[in-house]
C-alpha positions, 0 to 999 in steps of 0.5 A: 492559522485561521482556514479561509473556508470552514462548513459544518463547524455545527452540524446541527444548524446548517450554515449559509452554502450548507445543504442537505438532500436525502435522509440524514441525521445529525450525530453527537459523539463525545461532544462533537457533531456530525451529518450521517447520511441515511440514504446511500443517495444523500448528498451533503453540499457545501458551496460558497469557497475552497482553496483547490483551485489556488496554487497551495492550500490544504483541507482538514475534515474530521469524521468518524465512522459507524463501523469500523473501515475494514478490507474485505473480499469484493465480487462484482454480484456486491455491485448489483444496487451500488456499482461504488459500494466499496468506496468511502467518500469523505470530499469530491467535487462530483455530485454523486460522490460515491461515483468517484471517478467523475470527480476532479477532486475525490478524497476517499478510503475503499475495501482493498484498503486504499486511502487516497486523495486524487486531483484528477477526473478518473481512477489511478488503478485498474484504468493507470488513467493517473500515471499517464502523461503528463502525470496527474496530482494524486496521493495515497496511504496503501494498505490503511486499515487503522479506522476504528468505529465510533472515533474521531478522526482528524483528516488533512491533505496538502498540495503545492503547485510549484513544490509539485507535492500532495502530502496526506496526513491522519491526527497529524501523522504523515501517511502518504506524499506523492510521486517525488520522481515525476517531472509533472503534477496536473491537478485538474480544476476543483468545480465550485460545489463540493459533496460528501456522503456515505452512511457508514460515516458521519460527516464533521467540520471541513475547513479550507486553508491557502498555505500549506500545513505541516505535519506539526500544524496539523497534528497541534490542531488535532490534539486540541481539537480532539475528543477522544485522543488515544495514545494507542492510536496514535502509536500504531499510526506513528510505529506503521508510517514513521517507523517508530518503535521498531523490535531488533530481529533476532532469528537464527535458524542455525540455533533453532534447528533448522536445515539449510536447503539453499545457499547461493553467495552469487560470487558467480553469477553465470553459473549460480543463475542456472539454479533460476528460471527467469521469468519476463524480461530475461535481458534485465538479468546481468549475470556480468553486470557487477563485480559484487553479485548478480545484477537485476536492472530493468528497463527506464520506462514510464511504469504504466505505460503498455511496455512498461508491463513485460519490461518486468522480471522474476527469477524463480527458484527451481527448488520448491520449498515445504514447512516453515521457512527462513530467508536471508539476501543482502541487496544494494540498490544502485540508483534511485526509484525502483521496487524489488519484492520476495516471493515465497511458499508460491504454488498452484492453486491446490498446493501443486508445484505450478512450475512443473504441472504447467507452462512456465510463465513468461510474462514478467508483468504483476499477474504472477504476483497477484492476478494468476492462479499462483498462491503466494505471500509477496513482499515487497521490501524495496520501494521507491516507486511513484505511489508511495511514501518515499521519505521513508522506507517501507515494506508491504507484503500481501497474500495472493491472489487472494488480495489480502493486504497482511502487512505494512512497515516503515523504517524511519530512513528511506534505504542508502543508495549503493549501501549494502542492505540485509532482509531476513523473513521467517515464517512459523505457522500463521506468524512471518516477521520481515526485517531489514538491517536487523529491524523488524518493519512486517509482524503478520499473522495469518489465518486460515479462517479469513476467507484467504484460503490456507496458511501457505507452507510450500512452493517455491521463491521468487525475486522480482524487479520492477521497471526502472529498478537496479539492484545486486543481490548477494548471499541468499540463503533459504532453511526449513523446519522439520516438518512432523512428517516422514517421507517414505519411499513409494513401492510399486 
């Protein structure tokens, strides 16, 4: 298992095709040697071979990082030197890595903690340039905050022409595989020179290889290799990605106290739905759509394309909910490929119940989600879309609109088609615990003091389905906590 290409290998004495331009210097960390740029205009270029251009292939790089890789809160003033300065990049094909849109190849890690390797000249979000058809090759782990300072770490990122795959690994472990449902996998061509160079990070070894290597590979060439292997890490790594090592949960709100404020079975779907209002695209919900519940399904479009975005739904409690809250549905997703999220505590921007001070929205595009002046904890609990890993199940949850990525969680098993599945999420002050089937896969914890504004504790639940999406929904019920207050009538 030889690479067909290999640069850096010894950092301090630069190879043939090996070169340098801009201030650098040369790092030693537990034996092993790196290149940190100085300069946020140092360029590390590396000519001679890589494997992009061929059909298979993978690239291994090791790095480690001067400062922990940590999300953080960006405004446009941050971009006034650096109009990239929230991007990490570890490889492209531009000469100018850091503007990583230029590049056909761009493997970079960026603040909103998005970890991606794209093959494409362009950006996947906020443009969508990587889902327009035909579909182009890219790969990602989001959210991924796990980069730690002063630590090696071992990169890997494969592709497969004929497969139509890219898989993206960390020490081994297995992150991220691209769009299992696209019909296309357009990788642009790689140029001949590649670059590196951010100084938050010191560049190592970056070896090409012309097969395909696994998870296994990668991760017995990671243990040999490594300096500073760490147990914990890779726990972490494996619990977050691979489900391993998930707790049982084991709320009950009835034993603790709790009042139940909201009880809908949806035996009857015509009359129960009265207790919603139905954001976006009404048509998608089918009361008489299924004989076990209510029907939520979604228009079969490409996600990206402009109808696809109103082709969306929400259907919102009336309700508004206070205090510390415990919720429990039991889905069923009745075909593949589709991505349904729980909205909860969502209220204006001042604690005000958004619903009866404004408008109500019909939109049913993401901006409720995220993009409006609505304050909320989503999650999203059923995901097959096209930017995850869709060998697993997984559970990402965020704080809004505050882009605060809080949690993610994987179970060990993509979720059963047509199986009845259970998802429970109970909040007590900053802690939400998220499960599926009785296994916990989200532990966050919240903080006011995080500049993501208050620990939420009002407002109202959402159910929402994306495009392409079809599940039913049965037994939602929704209960409080007593809160330490009294609420007494108004006399005038």
């Amino acid at each position: 298992m030889q690479p067909k290409f290999r640069y850096l290998s010894d950092a301090s004495t630069l190879a043939k095709g090996e070169s340098v331009k801009g201030p650098a210097r040369v790092l030693e960390l537990k034996g092993r040697k790196a290149i940190n740029p100085t300069s946020i205009h140092t360029a590390i270029k590396l000519e001679g071979g890589h494997t992009f251009n061929q059909r298979k292939g993978s690239v291994v790089l090791w790095f480690f990082g001067l400062e922990d890789l940590a999300a953080s809160f960006t405004a446009d003033h941050m971009k006034i030197s650096n109009e990239f300065f929230d991007n990490y990049t570890f490889l492209s094909d531009y000469e100018v890595p850091r503007d990583y849109p230029k590049g056909n190849f761009c493997f970079i890690w960026n603040r909103f903690n998005e970890f991606r390797a794209k093959f494409f000249k362009g950006t996947v979000y906020p443009t969508h340039e990587g889902f327009e058809p035909p579909q182009k090759a890219w790969v990602q782990a989001v959210p991924f905050n796990y980069f730690q300072q002063h630590r090696w770490y071992q990169l890997g990122v494969t592709w497969d022409d004929d497969a139509k795959s890219a898989v993206l690994y960390v020490n081994g472990v297995k992150l991220g595989t691209s769009d299992i449902f696209n019909k296309d996998f357009k990788r642009d061509i790689v140029g001949d020179a590649l670059y590196a160079g951010c100084p938050a990070l010191a560049h190592g070894e970056i070896a090409f290889y012309d097969t395909v290597l696994t998870g296994a590979d990668l991760y017995k060439k990671y243990r040999a290799e490594t300096p500073d292997y760490d147990a914990a890490i890779e726990k972490e790594l494996r619990h977050a990605f691979e489900g391993t090592d998930l707790e049982p949960f084991t709320f009950d709100p009835i034993a603790a106290g709790w009042d139940k404020k909201l009880d809908i079975d949806f035996k009857n779907p015509v009359e129960q739905i009265k207790e919603f209002y139905v954001q976006g695209h009404t048509a998608s919900v089918k009361p008489t759509g299924h004989p076990e519940g209510l029907l939520i399904e979604t228009p079969e479009l490409r996600y990206g394309a402009p109808e696809s975005w109103e082709s969306q739904v929400y259907i919102w409690s009336n309700k508004t909910f206070e205090g510390d809250l415990y919720a429990e549905w039991e889905w069923k997703a009745i075909k593949p490929n589709g991505l349904s999220l729980f909205m909860m505590h969502a209220s204006g921007m001042t604690r005000e119940d958004f619903m009866a001070d404004y408008p109500k929205r019909t939109n049913g595009n993401m901006s409720t989600v995220h993009a409006a002046d609505v304050r909320n904890y989503h999650w999203e609990y059923y995901r097959e879309m096209n930017d995850v890993r869709n060998d697993t199940g997984t559970a990402f949850s965020r704080k809004n609109p505050f882009a605060y990525r809080i949690g993610f969680g994987s179970a060990p098993e993509p979720f059963t088609i047509n199986q009845w599945h259970k998802a429970q999420i109970v909040q007590r002050g900053n802690k939400i615990l998220g499960a599926i089937d009785g296994k916990i896969l989200l532990e966050i914890n919240d903080s006011s003091r995080n500049n993501s504004g208050a620990i939420l504790n009002f407002g109202h639940i959402a159910l929402r389905c994306m495009v392409h999406s079809a599940l039913v929904f049965r037994n939602l019920k929704v209960y409080t906590d007593k809160l330490p207050f009294t609420e007494l009538p108004l006399k005038q």
